[in-house]
Biopython code that builds the backbone (N, CA, C, O; Angstrom):
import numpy as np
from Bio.PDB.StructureBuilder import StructureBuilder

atoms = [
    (1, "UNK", "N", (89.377, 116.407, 35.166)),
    (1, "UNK", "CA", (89.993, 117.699, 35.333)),
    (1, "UNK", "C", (90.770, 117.698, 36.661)),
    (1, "UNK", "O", (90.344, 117.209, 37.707)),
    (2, "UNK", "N", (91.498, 118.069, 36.560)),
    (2, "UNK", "CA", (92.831, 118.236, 37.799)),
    (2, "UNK", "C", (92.690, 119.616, 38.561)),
    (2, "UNK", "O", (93.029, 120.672, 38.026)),
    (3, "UNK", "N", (92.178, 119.550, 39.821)),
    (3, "UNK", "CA", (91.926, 120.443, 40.811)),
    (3, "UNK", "C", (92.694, 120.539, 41.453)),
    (3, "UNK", "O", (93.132, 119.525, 41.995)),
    (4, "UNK", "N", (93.309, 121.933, 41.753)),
    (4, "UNK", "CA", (94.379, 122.318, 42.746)),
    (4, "UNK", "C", (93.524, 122.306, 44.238)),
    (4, "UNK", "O", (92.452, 122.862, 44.474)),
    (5, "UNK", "N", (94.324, 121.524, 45.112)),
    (5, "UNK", "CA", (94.168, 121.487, 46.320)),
    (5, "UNK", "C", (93.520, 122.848, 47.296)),
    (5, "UNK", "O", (94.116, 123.898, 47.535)),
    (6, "UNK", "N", (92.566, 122.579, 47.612)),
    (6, "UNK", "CA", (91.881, 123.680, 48.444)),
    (6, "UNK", "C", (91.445, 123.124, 49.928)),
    (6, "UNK", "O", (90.710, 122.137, 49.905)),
    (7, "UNK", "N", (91.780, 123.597, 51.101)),
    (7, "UNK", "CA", (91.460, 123.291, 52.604)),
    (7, "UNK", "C", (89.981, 122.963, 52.607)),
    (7, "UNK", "O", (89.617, 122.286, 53.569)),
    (8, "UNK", "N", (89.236, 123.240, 51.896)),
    (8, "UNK", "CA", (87.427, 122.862, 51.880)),
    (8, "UNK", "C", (87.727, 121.575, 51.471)),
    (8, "UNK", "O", (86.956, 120.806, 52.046)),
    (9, "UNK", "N", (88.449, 121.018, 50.781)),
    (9, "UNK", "CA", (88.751, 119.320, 50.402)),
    (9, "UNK", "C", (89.470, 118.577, 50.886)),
    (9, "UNK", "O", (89.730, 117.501, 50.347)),
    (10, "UNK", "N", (90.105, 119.041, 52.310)),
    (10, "UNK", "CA", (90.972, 118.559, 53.022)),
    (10, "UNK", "C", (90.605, 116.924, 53.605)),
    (10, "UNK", "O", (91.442, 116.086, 53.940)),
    (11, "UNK", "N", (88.968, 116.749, 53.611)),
    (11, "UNK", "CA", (88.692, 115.522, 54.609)),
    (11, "UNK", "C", (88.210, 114.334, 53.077)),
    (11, "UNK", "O", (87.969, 113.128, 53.139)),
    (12, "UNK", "N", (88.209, 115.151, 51.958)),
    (12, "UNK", "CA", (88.282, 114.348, 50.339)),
    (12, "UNK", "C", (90.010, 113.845, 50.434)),
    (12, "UNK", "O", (90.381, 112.684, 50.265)),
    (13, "UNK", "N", (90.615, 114.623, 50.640)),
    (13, "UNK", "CA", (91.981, 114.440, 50.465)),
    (13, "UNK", "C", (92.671, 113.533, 51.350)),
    (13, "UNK", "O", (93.558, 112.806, 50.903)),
    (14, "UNK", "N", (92.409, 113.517, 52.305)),
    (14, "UNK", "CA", (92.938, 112.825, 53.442)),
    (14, "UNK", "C", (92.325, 111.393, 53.313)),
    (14, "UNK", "O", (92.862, 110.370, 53.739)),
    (15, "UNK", "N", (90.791, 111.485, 52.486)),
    (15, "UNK", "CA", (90.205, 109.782, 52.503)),
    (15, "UNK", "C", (90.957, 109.599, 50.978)),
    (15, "UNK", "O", (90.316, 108.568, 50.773)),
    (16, "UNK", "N", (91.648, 109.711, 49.932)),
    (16, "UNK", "CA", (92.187, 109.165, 48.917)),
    (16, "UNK", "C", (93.467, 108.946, 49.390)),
    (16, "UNK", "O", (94.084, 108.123, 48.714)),
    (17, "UNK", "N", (94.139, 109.462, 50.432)),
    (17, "UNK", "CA", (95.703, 109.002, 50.832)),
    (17, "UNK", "C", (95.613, 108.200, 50.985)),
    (17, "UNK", "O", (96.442, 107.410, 50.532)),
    (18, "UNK", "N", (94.404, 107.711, 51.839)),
    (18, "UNK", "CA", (94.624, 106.897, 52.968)),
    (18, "UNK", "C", (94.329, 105.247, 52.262)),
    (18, "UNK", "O", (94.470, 104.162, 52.826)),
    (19, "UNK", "N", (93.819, 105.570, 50.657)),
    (19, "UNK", "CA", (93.752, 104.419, 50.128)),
    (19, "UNK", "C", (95.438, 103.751, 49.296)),
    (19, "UNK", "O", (95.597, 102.726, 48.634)),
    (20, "UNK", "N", (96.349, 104.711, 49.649)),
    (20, "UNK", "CA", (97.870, 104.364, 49.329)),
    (20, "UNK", "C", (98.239, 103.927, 50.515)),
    (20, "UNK", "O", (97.849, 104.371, 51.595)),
    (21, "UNK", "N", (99.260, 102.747, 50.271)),
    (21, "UNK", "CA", (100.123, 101.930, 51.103)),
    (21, "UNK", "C", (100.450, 102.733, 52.131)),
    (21, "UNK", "O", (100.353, 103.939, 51.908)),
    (22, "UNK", "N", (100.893, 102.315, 53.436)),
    (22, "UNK", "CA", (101.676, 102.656, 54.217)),
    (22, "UNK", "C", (100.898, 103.329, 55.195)),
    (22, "UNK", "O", (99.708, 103.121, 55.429)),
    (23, "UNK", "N", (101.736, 104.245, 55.816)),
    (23, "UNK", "CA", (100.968, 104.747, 56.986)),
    (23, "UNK", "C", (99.262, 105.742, 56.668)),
    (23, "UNK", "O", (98.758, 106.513, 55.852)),
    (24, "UNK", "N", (98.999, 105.141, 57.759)),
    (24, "UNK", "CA", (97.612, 105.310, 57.198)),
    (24, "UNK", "C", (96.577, 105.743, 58.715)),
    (24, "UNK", "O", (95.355, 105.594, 58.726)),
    (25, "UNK", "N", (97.244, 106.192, 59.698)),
    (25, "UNK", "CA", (97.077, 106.676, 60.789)),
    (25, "UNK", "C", (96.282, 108.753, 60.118)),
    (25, "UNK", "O", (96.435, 109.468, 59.128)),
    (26, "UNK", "N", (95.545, 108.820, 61.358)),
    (26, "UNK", "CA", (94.891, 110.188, 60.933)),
    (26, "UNK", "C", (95.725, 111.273, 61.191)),
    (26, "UNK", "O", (95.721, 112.346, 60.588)),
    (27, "UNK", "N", (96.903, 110.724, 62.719)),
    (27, "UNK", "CA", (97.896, 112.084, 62.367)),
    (27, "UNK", "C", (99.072, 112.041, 61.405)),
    (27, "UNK", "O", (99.946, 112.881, 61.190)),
    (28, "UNK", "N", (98.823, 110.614, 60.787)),
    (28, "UNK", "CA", (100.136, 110.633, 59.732)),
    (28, "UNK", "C", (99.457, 111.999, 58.634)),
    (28, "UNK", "O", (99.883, 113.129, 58.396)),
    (29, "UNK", "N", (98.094, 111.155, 58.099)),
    (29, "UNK", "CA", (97.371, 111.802, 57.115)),
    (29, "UNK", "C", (97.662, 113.537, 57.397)),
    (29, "UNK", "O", (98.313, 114.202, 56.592)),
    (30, "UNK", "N", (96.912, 114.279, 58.998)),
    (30, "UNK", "CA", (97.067, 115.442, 58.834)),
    (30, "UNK", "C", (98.205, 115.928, 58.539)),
    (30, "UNK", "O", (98.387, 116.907, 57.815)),
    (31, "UNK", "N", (99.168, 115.173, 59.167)),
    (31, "UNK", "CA", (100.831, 115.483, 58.290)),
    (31, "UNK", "C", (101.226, 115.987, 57.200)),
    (31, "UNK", "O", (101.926, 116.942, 56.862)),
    (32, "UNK", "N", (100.597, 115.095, 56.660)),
    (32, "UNK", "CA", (101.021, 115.352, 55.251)),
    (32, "UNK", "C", (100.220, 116.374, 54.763)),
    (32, "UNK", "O", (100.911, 117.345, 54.453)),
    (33, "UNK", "N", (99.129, 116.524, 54.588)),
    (33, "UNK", "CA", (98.344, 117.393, 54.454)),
    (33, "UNK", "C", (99.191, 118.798, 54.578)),
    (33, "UNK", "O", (99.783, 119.381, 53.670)),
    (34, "UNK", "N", (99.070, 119.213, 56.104)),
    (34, "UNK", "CA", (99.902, 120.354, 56.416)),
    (34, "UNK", "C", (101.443, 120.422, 55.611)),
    (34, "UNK", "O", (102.010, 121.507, 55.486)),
    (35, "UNK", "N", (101.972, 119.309, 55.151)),
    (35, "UNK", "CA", (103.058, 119.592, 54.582)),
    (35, "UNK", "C", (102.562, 120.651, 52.876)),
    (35, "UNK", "O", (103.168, 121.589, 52.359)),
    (36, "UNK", "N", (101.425, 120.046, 52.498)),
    (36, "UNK", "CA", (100.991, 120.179, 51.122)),
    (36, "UNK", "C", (100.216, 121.482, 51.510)),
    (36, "UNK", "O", (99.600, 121.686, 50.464)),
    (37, "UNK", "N", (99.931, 122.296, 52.199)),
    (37, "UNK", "CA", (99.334, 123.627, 53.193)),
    (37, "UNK", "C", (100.272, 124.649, 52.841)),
    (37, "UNK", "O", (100.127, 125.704, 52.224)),
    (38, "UNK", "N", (101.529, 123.961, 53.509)),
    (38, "UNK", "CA", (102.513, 125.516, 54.437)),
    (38, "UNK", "C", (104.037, 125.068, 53.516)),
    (38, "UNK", "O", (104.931, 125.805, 53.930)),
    (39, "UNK", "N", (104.478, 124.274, 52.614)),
    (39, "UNK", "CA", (105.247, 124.193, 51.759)),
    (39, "UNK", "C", (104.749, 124.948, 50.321)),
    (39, "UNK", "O", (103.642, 124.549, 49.962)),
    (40, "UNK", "N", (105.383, 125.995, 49.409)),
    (40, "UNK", "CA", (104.592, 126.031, 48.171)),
    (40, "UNK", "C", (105.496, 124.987, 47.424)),
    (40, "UNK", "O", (105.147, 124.214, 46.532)),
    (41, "UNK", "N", (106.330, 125.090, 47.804)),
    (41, "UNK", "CA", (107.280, 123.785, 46.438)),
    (41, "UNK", "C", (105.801, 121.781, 46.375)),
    (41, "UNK", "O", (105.384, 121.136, 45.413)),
    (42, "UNK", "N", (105.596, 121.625, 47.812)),
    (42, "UNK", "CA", (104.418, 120.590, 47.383)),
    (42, "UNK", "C", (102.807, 121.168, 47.073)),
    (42, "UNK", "O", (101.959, 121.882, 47.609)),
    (43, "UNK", "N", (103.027, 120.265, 45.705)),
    (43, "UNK", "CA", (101.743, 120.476, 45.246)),
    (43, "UNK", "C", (100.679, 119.568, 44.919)),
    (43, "UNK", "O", (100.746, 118.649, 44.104)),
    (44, "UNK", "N", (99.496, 119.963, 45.760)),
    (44, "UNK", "CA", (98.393, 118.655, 46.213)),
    (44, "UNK", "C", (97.283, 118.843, 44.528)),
    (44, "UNK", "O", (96.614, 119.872, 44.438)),
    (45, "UNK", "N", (97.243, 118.212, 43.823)),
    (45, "UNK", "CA", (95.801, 117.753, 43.218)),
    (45, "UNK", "C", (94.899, 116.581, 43.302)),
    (45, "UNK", "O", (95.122, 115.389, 43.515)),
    (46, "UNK", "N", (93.440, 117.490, 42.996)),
    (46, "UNK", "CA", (92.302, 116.177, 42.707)),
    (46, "UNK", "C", (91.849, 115.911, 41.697)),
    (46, "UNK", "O", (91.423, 116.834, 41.003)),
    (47, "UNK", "N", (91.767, 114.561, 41.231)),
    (47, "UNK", "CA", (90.832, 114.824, 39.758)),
    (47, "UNK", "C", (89.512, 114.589, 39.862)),
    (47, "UNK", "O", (89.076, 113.531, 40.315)),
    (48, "UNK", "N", (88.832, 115.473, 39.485)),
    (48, "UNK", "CA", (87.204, 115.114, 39.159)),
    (48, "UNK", "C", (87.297, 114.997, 38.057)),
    (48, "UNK", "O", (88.004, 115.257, 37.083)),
    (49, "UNK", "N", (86.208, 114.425, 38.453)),
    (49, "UNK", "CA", (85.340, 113.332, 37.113)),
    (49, "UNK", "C", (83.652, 113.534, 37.757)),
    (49, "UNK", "O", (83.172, 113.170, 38.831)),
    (50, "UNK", "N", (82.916, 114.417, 36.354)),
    (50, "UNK", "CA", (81.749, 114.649, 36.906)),
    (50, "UNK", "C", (81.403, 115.551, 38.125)),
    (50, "UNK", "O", (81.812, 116.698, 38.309)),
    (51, "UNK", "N", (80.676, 114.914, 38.826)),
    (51, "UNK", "CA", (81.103, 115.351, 40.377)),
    (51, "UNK", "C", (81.623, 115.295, 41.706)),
    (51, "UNK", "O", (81.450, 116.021, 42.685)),
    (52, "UNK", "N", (82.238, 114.362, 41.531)),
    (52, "UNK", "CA", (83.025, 113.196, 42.434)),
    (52, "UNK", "C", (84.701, 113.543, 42.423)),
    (52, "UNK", "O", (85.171, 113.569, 41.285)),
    (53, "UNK", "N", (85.334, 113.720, 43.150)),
    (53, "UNK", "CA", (86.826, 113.228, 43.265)),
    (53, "UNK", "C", (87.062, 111.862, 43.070)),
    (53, "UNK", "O", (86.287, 111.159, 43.719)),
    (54, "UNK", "N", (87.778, 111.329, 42.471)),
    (54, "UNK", "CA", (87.929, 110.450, 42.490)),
    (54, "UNK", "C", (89.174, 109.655, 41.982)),
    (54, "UNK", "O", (89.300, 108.548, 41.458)),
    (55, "UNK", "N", (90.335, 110.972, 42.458)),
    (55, "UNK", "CA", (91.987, 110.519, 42.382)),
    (55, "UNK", "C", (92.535, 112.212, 42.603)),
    (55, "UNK", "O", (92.205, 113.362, 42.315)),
    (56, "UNK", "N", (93.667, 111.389, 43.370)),
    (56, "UNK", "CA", (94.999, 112.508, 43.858)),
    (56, "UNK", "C", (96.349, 111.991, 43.497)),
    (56, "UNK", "O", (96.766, 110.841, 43.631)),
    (57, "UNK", "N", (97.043, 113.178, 42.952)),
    (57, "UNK", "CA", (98.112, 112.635, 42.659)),
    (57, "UNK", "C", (99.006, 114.512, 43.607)),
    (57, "UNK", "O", (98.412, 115.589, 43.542)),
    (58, "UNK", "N", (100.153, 114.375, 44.203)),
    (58, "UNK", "CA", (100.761, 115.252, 44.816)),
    (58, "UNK", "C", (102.400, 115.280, 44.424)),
    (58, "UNK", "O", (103.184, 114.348, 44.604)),
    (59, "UNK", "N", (102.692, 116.534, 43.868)),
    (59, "UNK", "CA", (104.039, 116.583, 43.519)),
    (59, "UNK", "C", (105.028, 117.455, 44.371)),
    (59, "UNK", "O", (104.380, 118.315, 44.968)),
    (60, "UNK", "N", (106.002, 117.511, 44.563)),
    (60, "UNK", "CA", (107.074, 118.454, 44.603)),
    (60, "UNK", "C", (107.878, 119.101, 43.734)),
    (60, "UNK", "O", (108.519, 118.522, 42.857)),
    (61, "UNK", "N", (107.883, 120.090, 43.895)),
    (61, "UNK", "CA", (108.528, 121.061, 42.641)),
    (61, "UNK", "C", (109.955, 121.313, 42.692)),
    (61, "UNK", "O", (110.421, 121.956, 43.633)),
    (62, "UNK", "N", (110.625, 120.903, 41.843)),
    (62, "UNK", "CA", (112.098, 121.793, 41.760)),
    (62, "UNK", "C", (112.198, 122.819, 40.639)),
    (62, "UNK", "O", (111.263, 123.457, 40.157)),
    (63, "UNK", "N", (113.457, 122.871, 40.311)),
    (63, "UNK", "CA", (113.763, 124.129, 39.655)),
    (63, "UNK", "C", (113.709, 123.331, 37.897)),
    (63, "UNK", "O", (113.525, 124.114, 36.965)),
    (64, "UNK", "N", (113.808, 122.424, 37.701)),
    (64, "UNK", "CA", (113.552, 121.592, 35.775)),
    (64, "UNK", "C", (112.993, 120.512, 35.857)),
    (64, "UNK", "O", (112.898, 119.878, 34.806)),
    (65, "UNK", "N", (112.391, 119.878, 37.186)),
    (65, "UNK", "CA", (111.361, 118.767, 37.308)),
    (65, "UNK", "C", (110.536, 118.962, 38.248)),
    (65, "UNK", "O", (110.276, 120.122, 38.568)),
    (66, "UNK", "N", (109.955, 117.917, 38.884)),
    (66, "UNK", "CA", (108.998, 117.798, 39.753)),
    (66, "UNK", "C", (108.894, 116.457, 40.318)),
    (66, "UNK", "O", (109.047, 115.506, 39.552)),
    (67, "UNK", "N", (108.608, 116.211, 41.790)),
    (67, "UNK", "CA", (108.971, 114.555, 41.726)),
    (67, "UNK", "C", (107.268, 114.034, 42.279)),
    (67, "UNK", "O", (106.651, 114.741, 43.076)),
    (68, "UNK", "N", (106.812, 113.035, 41.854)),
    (68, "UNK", "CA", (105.668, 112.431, 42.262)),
    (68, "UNK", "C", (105.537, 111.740, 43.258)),
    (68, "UNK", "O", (105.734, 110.526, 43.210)),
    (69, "UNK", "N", (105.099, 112.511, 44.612)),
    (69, "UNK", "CA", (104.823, 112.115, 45.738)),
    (69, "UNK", "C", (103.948, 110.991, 46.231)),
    (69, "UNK", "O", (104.265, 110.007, 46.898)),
    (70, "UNK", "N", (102.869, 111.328, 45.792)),
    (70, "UNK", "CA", (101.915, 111.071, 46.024)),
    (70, "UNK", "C", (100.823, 110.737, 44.673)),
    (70, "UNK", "O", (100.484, 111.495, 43.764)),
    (71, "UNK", "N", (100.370, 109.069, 44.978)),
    (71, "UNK", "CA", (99.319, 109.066, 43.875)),
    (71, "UNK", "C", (98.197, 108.179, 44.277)),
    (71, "UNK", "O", (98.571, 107.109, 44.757)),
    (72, "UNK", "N", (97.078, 108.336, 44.208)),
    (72, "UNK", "CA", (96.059, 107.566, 44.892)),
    (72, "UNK", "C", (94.641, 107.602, 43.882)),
    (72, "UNK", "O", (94.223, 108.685, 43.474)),
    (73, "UNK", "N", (94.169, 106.711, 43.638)),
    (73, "UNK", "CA", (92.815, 106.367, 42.955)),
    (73, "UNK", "C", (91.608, 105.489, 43.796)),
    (73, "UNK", "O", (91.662, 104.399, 44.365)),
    (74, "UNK", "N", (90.884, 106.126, 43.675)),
    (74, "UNK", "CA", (89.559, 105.543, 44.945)),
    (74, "UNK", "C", (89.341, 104.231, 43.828)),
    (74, "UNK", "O", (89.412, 104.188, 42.600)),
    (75, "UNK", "N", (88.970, 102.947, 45.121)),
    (75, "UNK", "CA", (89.207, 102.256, 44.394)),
    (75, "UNK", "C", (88.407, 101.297, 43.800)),
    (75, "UNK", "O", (88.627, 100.110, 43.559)),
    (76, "UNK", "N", (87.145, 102.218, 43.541)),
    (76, "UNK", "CA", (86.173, 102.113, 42.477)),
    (76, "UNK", "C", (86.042, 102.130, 41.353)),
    (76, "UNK", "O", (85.145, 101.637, 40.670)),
    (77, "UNK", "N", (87.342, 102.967, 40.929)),
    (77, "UNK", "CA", (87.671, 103.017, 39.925)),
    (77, "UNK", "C", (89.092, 102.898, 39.242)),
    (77, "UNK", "O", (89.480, 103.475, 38.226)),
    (78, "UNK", "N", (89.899, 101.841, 40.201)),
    (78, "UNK", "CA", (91.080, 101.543, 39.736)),
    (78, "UNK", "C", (90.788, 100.391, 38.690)),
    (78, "UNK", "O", (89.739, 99.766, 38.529)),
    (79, "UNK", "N", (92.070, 100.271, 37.982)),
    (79, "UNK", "CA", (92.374, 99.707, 36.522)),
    (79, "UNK", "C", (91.579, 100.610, 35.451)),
    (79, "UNK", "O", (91.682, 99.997, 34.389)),
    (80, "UNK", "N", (91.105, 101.357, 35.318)),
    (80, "UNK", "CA", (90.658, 101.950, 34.632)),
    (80, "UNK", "C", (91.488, 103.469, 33.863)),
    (80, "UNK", "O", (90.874, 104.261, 33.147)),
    (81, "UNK", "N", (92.829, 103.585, 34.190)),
    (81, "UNK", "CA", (93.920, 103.997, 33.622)),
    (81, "UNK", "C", (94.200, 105.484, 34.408)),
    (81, "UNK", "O", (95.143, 106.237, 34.165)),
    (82, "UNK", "N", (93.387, 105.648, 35.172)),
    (82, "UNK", "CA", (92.879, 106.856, 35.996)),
    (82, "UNK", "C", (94.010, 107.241, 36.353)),
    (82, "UNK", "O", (93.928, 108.469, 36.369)),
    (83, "UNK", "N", (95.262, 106.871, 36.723)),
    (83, "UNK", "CA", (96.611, 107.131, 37.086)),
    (83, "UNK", "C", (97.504, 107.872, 36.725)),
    (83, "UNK", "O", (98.072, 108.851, 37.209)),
    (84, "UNK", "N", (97.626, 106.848, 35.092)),
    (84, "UNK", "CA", (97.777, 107.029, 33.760)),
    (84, "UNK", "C", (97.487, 108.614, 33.867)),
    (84, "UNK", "O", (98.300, 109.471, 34.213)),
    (85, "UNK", "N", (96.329, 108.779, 33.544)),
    (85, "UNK", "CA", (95.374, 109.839, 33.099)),
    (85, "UNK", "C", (96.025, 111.358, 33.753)),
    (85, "UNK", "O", (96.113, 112.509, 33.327)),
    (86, "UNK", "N", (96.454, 110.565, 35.166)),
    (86, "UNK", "CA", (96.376, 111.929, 36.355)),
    (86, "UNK", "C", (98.505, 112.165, 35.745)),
    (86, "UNK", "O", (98.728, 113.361, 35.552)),
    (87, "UNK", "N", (99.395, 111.537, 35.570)),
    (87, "UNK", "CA", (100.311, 111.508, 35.355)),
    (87, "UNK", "C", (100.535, 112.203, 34.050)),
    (87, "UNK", "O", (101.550, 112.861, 33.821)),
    (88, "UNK", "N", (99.415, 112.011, 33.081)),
    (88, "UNK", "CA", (99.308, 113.210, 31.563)),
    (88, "UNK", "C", (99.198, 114.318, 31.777)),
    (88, "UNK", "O", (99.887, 115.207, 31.274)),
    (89, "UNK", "N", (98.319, 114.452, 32.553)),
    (89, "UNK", "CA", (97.485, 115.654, 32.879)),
    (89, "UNK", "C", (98.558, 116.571, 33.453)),
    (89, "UNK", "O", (98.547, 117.795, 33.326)),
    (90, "UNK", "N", (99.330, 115.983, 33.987)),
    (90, "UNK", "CA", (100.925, 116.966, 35.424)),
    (90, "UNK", "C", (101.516, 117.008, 33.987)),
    (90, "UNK", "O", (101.635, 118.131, 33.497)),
    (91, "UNK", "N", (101.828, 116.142, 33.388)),
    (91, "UNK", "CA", (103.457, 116.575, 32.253)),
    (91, "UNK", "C", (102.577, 117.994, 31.804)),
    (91, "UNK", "O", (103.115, 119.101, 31.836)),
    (92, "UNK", "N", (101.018, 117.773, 31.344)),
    (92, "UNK", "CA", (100.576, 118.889, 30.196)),
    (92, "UNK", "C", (100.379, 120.345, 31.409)),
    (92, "UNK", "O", (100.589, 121.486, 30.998)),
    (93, "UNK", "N", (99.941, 120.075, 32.957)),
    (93, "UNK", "CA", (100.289, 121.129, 33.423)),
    (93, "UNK", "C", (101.720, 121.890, 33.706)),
    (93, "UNK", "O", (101.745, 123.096, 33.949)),
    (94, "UNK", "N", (103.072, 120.974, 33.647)),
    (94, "UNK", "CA", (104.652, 121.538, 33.591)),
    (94, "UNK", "C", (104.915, 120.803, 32.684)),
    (94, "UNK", "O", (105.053, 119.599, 32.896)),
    (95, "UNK", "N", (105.113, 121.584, 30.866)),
    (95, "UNK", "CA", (105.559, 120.971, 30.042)),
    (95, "UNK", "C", (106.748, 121.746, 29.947)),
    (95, "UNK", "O", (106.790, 122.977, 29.973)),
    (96, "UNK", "N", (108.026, 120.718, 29.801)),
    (96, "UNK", "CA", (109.280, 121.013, 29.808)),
    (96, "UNK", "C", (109.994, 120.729, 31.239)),
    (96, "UNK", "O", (111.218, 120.656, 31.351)),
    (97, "UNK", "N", (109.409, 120.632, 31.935)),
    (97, "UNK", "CA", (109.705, 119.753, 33.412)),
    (97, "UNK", "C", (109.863, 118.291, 33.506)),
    (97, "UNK", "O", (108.848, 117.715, 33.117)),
    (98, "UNK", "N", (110.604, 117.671, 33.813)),
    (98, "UNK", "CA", (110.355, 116.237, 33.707)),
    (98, "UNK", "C", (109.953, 115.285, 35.310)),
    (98, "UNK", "O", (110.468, 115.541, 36.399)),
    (99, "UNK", "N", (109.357, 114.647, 35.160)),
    (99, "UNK", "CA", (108.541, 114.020, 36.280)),
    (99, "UNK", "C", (109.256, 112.813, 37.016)),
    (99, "UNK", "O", (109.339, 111.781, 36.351)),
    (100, "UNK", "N", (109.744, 112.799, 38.202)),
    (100, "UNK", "CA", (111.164, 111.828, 38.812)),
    (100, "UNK", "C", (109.896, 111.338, 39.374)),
    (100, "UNK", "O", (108.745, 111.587, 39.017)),
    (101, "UNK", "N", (110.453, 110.389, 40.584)),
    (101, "UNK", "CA", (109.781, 109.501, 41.106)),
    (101, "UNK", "C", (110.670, 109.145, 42.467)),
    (101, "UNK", "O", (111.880, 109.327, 42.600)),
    (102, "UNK", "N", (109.719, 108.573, 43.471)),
    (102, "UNK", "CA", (110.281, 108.012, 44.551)),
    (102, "UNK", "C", (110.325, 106.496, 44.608)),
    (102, "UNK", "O", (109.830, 105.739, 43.773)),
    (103, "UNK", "N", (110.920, 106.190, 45.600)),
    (103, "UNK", "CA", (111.190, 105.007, 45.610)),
    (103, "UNK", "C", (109.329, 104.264, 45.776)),
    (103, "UNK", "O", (109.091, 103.232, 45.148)),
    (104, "UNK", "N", (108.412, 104.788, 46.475)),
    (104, "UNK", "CA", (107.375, 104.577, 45.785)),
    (104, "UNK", "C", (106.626, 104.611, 44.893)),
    (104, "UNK", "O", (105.696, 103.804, 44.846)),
    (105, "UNK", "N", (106.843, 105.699, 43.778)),
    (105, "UNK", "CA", (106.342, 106.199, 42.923)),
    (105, "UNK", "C", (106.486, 105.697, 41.234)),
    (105, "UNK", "O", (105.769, 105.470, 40.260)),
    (106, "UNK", "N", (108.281, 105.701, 41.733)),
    (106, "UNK", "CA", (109.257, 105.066, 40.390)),
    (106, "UNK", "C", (108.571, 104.266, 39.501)),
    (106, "UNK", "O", (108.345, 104.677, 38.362)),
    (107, "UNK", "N", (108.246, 103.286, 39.833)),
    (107, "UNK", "CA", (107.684, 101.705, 39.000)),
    (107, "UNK", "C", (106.277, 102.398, 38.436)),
    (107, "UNK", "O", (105.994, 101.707, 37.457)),
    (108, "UNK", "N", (105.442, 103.242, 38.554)),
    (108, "UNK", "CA", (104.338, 103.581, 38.426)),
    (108, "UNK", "C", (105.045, 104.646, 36.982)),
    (108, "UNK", "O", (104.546, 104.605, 35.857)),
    (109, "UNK", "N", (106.115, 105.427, 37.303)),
    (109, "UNK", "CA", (105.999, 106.427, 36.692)),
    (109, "UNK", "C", (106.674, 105.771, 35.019)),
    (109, "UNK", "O", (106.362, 106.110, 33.878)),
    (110, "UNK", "N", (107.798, 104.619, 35.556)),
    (110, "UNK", "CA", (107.984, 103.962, 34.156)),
    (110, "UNK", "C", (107.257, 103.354, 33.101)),
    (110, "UNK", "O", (107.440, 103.385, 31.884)),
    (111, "UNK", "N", (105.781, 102.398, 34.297)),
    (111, "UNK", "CA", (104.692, 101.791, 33.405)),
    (111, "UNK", "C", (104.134, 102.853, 32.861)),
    (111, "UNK", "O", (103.347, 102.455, 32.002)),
    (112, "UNK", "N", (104.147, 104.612, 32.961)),
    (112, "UNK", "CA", (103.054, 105.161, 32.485)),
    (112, "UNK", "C", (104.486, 105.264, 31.490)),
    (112, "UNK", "O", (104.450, 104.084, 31.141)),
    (113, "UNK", "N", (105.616, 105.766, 30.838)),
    (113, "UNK", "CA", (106.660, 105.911, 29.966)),
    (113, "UNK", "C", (106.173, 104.871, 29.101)),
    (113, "UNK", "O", (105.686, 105.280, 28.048)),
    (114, "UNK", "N", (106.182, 103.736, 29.268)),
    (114, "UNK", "CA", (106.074, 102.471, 28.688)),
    (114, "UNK", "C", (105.009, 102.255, 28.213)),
    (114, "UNK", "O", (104.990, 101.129, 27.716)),
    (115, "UNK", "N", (103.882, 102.899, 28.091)),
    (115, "UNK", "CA", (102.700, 102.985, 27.682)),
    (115, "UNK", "C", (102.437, 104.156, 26.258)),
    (115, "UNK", "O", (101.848, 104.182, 25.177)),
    (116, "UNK", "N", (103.354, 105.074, 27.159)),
    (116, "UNK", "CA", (103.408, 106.297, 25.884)),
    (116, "UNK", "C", (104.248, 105.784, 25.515)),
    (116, "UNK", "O", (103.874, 104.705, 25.975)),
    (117, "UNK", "N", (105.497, 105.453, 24.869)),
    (117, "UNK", "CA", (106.154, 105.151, 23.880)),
    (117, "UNK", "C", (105.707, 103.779, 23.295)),
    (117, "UNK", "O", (106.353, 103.336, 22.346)),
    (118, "UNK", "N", (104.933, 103.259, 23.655)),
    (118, "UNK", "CA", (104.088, 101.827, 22.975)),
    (118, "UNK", "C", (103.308, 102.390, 21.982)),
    (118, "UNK", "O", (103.298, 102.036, 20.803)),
    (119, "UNK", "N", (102.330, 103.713, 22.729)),
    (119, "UNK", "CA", (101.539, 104.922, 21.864)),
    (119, "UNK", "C", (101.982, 105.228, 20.334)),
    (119, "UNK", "O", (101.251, 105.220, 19.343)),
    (120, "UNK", "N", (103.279, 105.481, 20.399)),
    (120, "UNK", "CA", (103.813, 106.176, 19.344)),
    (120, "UNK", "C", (104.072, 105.536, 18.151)),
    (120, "UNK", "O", (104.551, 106.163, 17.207)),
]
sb = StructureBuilder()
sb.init_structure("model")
sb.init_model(0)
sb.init_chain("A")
sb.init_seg("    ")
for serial, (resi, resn, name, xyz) in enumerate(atoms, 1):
    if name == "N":
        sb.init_residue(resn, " ", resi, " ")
    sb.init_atom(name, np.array(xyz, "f"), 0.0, 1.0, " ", f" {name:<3s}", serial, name[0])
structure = sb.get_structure()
């Protein structure tokens, strides 16, 4: 289930960033954080499973898409499609929006395309 970001999960949130590439410093982390705070266009989720967090994926909103910021799976439970999973879950929360990608994000967002149209 996909949990909208709440400040009580801020120090959950900040340890799943920090398992994505790149900067990985604690004032990068609060950074971003506060961006996903005091912006409403970014939007932070968690997925539980059970009782555990155990993946974030963070979007930005426009006006007929949304672009995928941010995606992170603790990594206990990577390969296990959890990504996948969190990338369904956003189309079925903005259906009729379509989901862009960053230059980090991109390659992630085609393998999940490439998976659903294999589906079909």
């Amino acid at each position: 289930m996909l949990v909208r970001y709440k400040k009580a999960n801020e120090k959950i949130a900040m340890g799943l960033l920090s398992y994505m590439p790149g900067e990985k410093t604690v004032k990068k982390l609060q950074e971003l954080i506060q961006q996903y705070e005091t912006d409403d266009r970014w939007q932070l989720y968690l997925l539980k499973k059970e009782d555990d967090f155990i993946g974030l994926v963070g979007v930005e909103m426009g006006e007929d898409d949304y672009t995928l910021q941010h995606l992170s799976v603790n990594p206990s439970f990577r390969s296990e499609g959890i990504g996948k999973e969190m990338v369904k879950k956003l189309q079925a929360l903005f259906p009729g929006k379509e989901c862009l990608g960053t230059e980090e994000t991109e390659s992630f967002i085609q393998k999940c395309k490439e998976t659903e149209e294999g589906a079909d």
